[in-house]
N, C-alpha and C positions, 0 to 999 in steps of 0.2 A: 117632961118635954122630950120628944125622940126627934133628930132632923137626919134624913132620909137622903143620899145620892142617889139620884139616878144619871147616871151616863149613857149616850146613845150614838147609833152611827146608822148610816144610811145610803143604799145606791152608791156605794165604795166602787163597783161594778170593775173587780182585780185593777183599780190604779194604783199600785203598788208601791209607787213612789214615793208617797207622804209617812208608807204605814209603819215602817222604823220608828219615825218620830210619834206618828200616835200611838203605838206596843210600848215606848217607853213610857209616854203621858199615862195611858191608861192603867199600867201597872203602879207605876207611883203615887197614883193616885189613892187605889184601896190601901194601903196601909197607913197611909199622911189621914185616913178618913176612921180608920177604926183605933188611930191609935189617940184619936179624940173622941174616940165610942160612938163614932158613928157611922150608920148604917151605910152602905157600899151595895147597888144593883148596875149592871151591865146589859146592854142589851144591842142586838144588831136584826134592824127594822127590814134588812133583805136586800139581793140584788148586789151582795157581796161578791157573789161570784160572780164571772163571765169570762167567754170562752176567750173573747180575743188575746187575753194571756196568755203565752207561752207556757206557764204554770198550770193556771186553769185549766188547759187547753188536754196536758202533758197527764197530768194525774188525775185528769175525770173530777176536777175541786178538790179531791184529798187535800190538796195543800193549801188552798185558803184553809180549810179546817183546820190543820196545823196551828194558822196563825192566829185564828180564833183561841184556839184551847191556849197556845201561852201568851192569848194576852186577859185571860182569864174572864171570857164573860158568860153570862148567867144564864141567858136565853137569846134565841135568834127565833125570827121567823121568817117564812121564805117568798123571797119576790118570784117574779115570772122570769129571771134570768135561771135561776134553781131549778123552777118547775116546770119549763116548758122548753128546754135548751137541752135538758139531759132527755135520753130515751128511761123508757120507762125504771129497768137495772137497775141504770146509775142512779138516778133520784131515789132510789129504794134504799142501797147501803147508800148514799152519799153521807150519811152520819153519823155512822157505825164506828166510827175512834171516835165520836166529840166527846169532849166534857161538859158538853154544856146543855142545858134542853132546846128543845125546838116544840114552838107553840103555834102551831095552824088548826084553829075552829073548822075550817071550811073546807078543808084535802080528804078526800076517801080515794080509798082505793076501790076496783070496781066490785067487792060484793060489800059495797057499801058501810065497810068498818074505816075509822080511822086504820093507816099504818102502825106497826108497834113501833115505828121510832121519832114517832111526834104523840104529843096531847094538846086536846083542844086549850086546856087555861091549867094554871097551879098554882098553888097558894104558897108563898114563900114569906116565913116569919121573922119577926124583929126579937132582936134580944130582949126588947120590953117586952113584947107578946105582939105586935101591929100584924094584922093579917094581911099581906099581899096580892091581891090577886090579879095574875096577869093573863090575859089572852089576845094570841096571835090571829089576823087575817089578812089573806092575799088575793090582789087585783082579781075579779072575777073572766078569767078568759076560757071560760067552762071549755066550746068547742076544744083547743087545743089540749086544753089536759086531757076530754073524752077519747080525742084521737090516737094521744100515747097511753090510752089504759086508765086515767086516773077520773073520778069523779068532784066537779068542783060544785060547792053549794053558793047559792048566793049570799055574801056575806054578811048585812042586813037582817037577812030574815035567820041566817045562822046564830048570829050575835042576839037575837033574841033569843031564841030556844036555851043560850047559856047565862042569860045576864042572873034567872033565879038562883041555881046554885051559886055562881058567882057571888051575888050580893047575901047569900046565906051563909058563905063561909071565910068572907072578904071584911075588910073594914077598908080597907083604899082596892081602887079597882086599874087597871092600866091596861090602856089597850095599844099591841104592838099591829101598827096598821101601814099594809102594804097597799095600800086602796088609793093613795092622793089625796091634795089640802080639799080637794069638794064636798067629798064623801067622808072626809075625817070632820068635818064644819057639820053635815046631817046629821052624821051620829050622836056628835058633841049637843045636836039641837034636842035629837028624841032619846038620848039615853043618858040624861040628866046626871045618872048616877055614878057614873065613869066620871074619876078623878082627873087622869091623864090619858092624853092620846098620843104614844110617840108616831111619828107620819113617813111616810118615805112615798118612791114609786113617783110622783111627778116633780121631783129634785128641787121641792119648795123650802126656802128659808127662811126661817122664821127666829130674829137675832135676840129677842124677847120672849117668844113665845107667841098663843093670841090666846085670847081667853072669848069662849063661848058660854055664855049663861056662870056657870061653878068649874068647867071643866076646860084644862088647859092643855092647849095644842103646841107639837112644838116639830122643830124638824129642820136636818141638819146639813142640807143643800145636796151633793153629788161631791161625787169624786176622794173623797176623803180629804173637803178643802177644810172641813168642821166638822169640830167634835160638840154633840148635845150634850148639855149638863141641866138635869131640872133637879132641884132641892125641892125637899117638903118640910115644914114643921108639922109636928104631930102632937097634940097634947088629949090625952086619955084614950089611945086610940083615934082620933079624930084628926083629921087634917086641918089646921089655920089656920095657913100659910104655902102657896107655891110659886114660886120663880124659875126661870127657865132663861138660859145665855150659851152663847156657843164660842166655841174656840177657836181660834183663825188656828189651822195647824201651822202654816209658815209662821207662825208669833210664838210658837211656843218654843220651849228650849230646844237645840239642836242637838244630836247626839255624833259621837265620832264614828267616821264612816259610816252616816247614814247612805252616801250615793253611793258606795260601795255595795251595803249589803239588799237594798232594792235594786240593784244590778248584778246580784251574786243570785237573786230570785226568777229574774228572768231569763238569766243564762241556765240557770238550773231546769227550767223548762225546755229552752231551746236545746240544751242537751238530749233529754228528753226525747223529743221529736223530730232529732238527728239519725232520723231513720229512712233509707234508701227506698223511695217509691216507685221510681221507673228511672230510665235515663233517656233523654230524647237525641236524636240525630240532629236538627238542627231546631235553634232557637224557635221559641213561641214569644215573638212582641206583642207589647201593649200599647194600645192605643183607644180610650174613650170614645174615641168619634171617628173612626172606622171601625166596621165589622171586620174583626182579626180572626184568623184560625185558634187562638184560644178561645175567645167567646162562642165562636160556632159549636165546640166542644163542651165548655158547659151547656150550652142552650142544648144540645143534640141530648146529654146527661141528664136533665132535667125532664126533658120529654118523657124518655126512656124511666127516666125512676117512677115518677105520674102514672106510667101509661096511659101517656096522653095523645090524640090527634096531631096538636101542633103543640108550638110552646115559644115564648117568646121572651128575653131578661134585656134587661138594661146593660151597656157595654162598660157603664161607668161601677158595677158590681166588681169590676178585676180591677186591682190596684199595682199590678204589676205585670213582668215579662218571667218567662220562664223559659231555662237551657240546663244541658248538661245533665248531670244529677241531681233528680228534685226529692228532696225531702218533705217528711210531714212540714217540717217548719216552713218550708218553700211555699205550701201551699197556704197555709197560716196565713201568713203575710202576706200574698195576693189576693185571700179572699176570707178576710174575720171577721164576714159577719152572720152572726146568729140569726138568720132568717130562714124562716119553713116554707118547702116547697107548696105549692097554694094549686090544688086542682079547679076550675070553676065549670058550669056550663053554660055556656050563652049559644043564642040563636045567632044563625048566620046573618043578621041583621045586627042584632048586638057585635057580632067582633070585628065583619065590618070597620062599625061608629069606631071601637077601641085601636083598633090599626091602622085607623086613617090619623087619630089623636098622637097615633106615634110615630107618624111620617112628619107630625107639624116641626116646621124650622126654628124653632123655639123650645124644641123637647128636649135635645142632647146638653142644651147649656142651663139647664134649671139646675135650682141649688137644690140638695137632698140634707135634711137636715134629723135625728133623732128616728125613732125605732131600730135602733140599733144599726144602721147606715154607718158603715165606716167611709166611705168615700164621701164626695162633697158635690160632683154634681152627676146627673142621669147619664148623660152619655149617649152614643147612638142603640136604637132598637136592633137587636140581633135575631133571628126568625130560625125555627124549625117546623118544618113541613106544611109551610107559608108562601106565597110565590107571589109577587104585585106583578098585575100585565095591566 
């Protein structure tokens, strides 16, 4: 009989505050586990990083890597904060110090090879002999990755094309899936033979687990408010038994100066980014529901980066006022969030309908809620090279 940890994390999305105390849970843990002979896997399902950190923001993610590698885990695979938040570069080395693997089935680069610093799946073994096999996939937002360079397959049909080696060189199969509870429930339906599904990407919880058909789903909310734990029993190579439970991080023990050193983290970024941009003559106010001289400026910026005709952003994008000397951090903080500029073409009839929709009296005060929206609500429409008569 072998009984197997696996530990998992998910959609951490640089909350940084809880991860003192998870760094210490998770390292405690691998040796409280082998020093009862047993087996110890780690894994982080993606969307660990994001920019809005000071951190993340500051070292292009080097530094969640950092806290990856000492908090010892096995494999990560990568959400769409990873893959479509960095320019092409960064995502390239972004894992050039880890210690750990990164498993994405479904990333090519565009003359269609995997990168050399991911593999699609890997077989990682038990001291009995238990074959492991793990394989990564992430959300399919193909346009986006094509636009910075990268080629995305569609997961699915990717995960076919590996399930035969996998099941020819595997005795437990695990799949690290950045796809959401729907598509992890399909898989779980047509690929019978997948043991486990760790889940991330639509921040679903799962306090048990759920069990589809043989194969057990699990996944461990956002933010780093839980830590996944699925055990396996294993007897002759064969699995069972599996159980799956998560960890309230506020329940677990406390360490000294935790608020210290998650505030020693983000100071270290805003250090960072304590670099002098411009200095302005007089202040630039904020205000959501007038069009301000700062939002004409993005909106004009936005045009201009597009080369576009006109351009138009919501006023409620800028989170703040700016004077004086601005730094990178300055701009941070008035504006973190991870959203790409979007060129479309509509007929003059089409944009019309769209700019009459954002003169409605009821558009500045809607609530904006996820896709990486840091503000709360829309705000007034701001226009470039738009005129209402």
């Amino acid at each position: 009989m072998e009984i197997i940890h696996i530990y998992h994390t998910n959609d951490v999305h640089s909350h940084l505050k809880r991860w003192p105390r998870i760094q210490n849970f998770l390292t405690s843990r691998r040796p409280y586990h082998e020093e009862a002979g047993e087996e110890f896997l780690l894994f982080d399902i993606g969307d660990f990083i994001d920019r809005w950190h000071p951190l993340s923001e500051a070292t292009h993610g080097q530094g969640n890597i950092e806290l990856l590698n000492k908090s010892g885990y096995t494999a990560v695979t990568i959400g769409n904060n990873e893959g479509i938040n960095f320019p092409y570069e960064v995502l390239n080395h972004l894992y050039d110090n880890s210690d750990f693997d990164v498993l994405v089935a479904n990333l090519y680069n565009s003359r269609k090879q995997h990168p050399s610093w991911l593999k699609p799946y890997k077989i990682y073994q038990t001291k009995g002999g238990t074959r492991i096999g793990v394989i990564g996939l992430t959300a399919h937002f193909s346009l986006l990755y094509e636009l910075l360079g990268w080629k995305l397959t569609e997961p699915i049909e990717e995960l076919n094309k590996w399930m035969k080696p996998l099941k020819d060189e595997s005795d437990i199969i695990i799949l690290l899936s950045h796809l959401g509870l729907n598509h992890d429930e399909q898989i779980a339906a047509e690929f019978p033979e997948i043991d486990v599904i760790l889940g991330g990407h639509t921040h679903h919880t799962l306090p048990e687990g759920k069990c589809v058909g043989n194969t057990l789903l699990a996944g461990a909310g956002k933010h780093g408010r839980y830590v996944g734990h699925v055990t396996l029993q294993v007897h002759d190579r064969e699995p069972i038994s599996q159980q799956a439970q998560l960890y309230n991080v506020m329940e677990l023990p406390a360490i000294p100066a935790e608020k210290v050193i998650s505030k020693e983290l983000f100071g270290r970024g805003k250090k960072l980014l304590n670099r002098k941009i411009t200095t302005l003559k007089e202040e630039l106010p904020y205000d959501p529901f007038q069009e301000t001289e700062l939002a004409r400026i993005l909106c004009q910026a936005l045009r201009e980066w597009c080369d576009a005709d006109c351009a138009f952003i919501n006023g409620g994008l800028i989170l703040g006022p700016l004077s004086g000397t601005v730094t990178a951090y300055d701009l941070l903080t008035i504006c973190p969030h991870p959203i790409n500029p979007c060129k479309i073409k509509l007929t003059g009839r089409e944009l019309k309908e769209v700019l009459l929709e954002t003169k409605a009296e009821s558009w500045p005060q809607r609530q904006i809620v996820g896709l990486g929206f840091r503000g709360s609500i829309m705000g007034v429409s701001v226009y470039n090279g738009i005129t209402f008569k």
